[in-house]
C-alpha positions as CSV (number, residue, x, y, z in Angstrom):
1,X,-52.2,73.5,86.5
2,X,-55.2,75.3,88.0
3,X,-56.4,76.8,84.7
4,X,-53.0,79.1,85.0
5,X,-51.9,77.6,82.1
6,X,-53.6,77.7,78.7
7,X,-53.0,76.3,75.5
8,X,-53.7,78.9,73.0
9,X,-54.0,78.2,68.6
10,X,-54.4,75.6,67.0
11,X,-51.2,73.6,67.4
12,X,-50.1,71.1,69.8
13,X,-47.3,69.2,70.2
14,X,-46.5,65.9,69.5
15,X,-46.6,62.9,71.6
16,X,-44.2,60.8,68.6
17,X,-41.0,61.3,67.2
18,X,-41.7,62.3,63.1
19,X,-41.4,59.6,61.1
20,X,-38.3,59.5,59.0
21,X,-40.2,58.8,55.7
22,X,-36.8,59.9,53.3
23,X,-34.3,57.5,55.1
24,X,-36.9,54.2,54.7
25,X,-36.9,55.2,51.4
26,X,-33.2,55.4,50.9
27,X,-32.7,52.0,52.6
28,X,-35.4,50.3,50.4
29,X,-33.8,51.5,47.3
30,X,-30.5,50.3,48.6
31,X,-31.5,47.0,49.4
32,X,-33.7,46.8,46.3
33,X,-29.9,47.6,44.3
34,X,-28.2,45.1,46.6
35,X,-30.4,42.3,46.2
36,X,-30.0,43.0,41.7
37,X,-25.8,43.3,41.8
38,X,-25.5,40.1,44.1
39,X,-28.0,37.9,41.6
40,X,-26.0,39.5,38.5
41,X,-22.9,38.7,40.7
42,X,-23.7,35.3,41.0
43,X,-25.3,34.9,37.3
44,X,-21.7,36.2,36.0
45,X,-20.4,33.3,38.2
46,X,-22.2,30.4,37.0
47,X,-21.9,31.4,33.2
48,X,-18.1,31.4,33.9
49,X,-18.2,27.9,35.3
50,X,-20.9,26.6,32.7
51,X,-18.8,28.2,29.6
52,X,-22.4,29.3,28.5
53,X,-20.9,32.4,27.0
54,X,-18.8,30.1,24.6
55,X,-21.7,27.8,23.7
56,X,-23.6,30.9,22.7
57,X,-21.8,31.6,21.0
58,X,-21.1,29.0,19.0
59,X,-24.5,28.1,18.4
60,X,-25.7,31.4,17.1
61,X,-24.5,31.3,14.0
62,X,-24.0,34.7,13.2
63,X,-20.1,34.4,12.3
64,X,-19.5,37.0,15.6
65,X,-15.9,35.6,16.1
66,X,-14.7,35.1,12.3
67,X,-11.2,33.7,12.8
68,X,-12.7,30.9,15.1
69,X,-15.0,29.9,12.3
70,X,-12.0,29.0,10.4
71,X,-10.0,27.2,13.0
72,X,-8.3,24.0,12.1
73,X,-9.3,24.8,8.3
74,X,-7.3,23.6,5.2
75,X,-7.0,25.7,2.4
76,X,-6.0,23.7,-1.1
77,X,-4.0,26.3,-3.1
78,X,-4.3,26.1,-6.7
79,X,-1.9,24.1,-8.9
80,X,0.7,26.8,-10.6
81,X,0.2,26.8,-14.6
82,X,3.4,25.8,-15.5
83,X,4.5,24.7,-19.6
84,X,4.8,21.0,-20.3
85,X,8.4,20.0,-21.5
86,X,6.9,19.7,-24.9
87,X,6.0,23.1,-25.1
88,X,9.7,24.4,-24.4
89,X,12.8,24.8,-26.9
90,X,15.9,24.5,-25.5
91,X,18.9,25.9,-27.1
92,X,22.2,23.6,-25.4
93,X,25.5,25.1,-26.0
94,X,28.7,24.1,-24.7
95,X,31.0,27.0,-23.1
96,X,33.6,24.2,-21.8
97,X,36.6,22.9,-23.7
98,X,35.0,19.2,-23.3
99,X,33.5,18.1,-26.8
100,X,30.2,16.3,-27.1
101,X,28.5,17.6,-24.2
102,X,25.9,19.4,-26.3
103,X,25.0,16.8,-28.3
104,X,24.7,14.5,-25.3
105,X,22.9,16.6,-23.2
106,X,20.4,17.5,-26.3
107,X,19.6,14.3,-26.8
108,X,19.3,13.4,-22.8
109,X,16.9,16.7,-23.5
110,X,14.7,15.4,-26.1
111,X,14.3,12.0,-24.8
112,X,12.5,13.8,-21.6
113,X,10.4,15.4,-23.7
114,X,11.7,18.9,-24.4
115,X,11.8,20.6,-27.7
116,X,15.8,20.9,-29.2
117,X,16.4,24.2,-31.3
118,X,20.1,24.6,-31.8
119,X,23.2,22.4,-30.5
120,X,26.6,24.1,-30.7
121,X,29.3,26.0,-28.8
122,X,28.8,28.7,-26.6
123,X,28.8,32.7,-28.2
124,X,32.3,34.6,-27.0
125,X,30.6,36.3,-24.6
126,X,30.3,32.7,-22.5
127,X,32.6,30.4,-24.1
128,X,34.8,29.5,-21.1
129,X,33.5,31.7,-19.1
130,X,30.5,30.1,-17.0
131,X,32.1,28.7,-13.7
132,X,29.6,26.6,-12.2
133,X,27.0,23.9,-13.7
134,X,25.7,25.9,-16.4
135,X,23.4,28.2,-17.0
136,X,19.7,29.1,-18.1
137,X,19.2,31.9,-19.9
138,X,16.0,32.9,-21.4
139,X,13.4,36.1,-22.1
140,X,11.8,38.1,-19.0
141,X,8.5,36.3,-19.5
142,X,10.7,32.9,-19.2
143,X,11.7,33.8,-15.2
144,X,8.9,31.8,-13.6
145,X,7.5,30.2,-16.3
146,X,9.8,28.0,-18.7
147,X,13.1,28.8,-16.8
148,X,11.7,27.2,-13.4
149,X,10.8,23.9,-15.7
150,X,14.2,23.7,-17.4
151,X,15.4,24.2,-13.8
152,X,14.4,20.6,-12.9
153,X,16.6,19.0,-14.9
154,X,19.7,20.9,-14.1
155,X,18.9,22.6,-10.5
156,X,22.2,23.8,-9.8
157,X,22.3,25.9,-12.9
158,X,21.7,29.7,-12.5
159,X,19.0,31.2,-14.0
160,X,18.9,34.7,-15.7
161,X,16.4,36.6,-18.2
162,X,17.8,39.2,-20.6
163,X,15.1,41.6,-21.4
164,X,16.0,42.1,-25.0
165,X,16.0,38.7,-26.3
166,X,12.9,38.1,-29.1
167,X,11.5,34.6,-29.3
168,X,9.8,32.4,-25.9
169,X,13.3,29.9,-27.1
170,X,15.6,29.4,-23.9
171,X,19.3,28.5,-24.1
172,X,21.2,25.8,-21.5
173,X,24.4,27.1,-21.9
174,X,27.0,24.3,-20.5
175,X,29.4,24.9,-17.3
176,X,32.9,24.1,-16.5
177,X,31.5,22.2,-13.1
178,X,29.1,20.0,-15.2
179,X,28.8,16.7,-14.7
180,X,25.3,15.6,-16.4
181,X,21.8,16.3,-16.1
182,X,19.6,15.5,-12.3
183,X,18.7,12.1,-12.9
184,X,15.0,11.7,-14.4
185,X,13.4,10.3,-11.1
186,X,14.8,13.2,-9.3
187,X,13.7,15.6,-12.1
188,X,10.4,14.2,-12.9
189,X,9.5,14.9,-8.8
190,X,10.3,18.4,-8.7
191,X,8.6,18.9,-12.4
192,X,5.4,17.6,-10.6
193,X,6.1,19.8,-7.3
194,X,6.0,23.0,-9.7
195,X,2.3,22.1,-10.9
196,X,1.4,21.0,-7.3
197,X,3.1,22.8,-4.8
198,X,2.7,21.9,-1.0
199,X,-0.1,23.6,0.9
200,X,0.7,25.4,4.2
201,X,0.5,24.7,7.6
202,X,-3.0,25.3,8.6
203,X,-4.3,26.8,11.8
204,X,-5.3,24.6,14.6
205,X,-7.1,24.8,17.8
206,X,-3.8,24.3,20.0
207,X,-2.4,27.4,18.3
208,X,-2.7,29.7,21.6
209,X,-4.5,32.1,19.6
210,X,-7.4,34.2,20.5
211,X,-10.3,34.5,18.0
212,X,-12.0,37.1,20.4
């Protein structure tokens, strides 16, 4: 150099490349997230294959999933108030040209425990004129009530309410197609069905259906 050189200020250069401080930085944080998404990965992956998440919660108690609480339940309904025979009277009238069926069918009435109020023909405006069994003819307040339990004994029979009719009295007017009353067995089953109806089908696990 020979001194023909000189370094002049107070700088001098660098024997080192600079460090690159930001990109360690970026590559820590990187790995840092890296390392945390694979362990969540594989935490995901062994709570599927345990069913943790299902035992969870069913043991927390907290009702989170309501319709599987309820799974495979039964639910009793309530027995239908429905009058006792004894508490019905039954008008028979006979619209066919047959005699006697009144009478007979009053007294097949009465022996089964219903109340008899009057026995007779038809009035004109069903003498001869009811085509099928009979028919059961009442007030409004008689359509699920008294009608229904009349209906037992004589199912075919149609049933009708006539809104304008005083009295809780309901009349079994006689049909050309009559042939007699359901026999008791038959009629004392479907008396005790009305009082105790079957329940229905209740969920069950099988069902395919999601509670969550």
């Amino acid at each position: 150099m020979g001194g023909k050189y000189r370094i002049t200020g107070d700088k001098y250069p660098r024997m080192r490349p600079p460090r690159r401080r930001g990109r360690l930085a970026t590559l820590s944080v990187a790995g840092v997230a890296a390392l945390g998404l694979l362990g969540w990965g594989t935490w995901q992956l062994v709570d599927v294959f345990t069913g943790g998440g299902e035992a969870s919660a069913a043991g927390s108690g907290t009702g989170r999933c309501t319709p599987a609480d309820t799974v495979g339940a039964k639910v009793s309904p309530s027995p239908v108030a429905v009058p006792e025979p004894g508490g019905i009277t039954v008008n028979v009238l006979n619209a066919t040209t047959r005699g006697g069926l009144a009478k007979e069918t009053a007294d097949e009435l009465k022996k089964r425990g219903f109340r008899i109020g009057d026995v007779g023909n038809a009035p004109a405006e069903y003498d001869k004129k009811v085509d099928g069994t009979g028919l059961l003819l009442g007030p409004a307040a008689a359509l699920k009530t008294t009608l229904p339990v009349l209906g037992t004994q004589l199912p075919a029979a149609e049933r009708r309410t006539d809104a304008g009719r005083e009295g809780a009295a309901v009349d079994l007017i006689i049909g050309d197609d009559f042939k007699g009353l359901a026999k008791k067995a038959r009629a004392d089953r479907a008396l005790a069905a009305l009082g105790s109806p079957e329940p229905a089908a209740s969920a069950s696990a099988g069902s395919g259906g999601k509670g969550c």
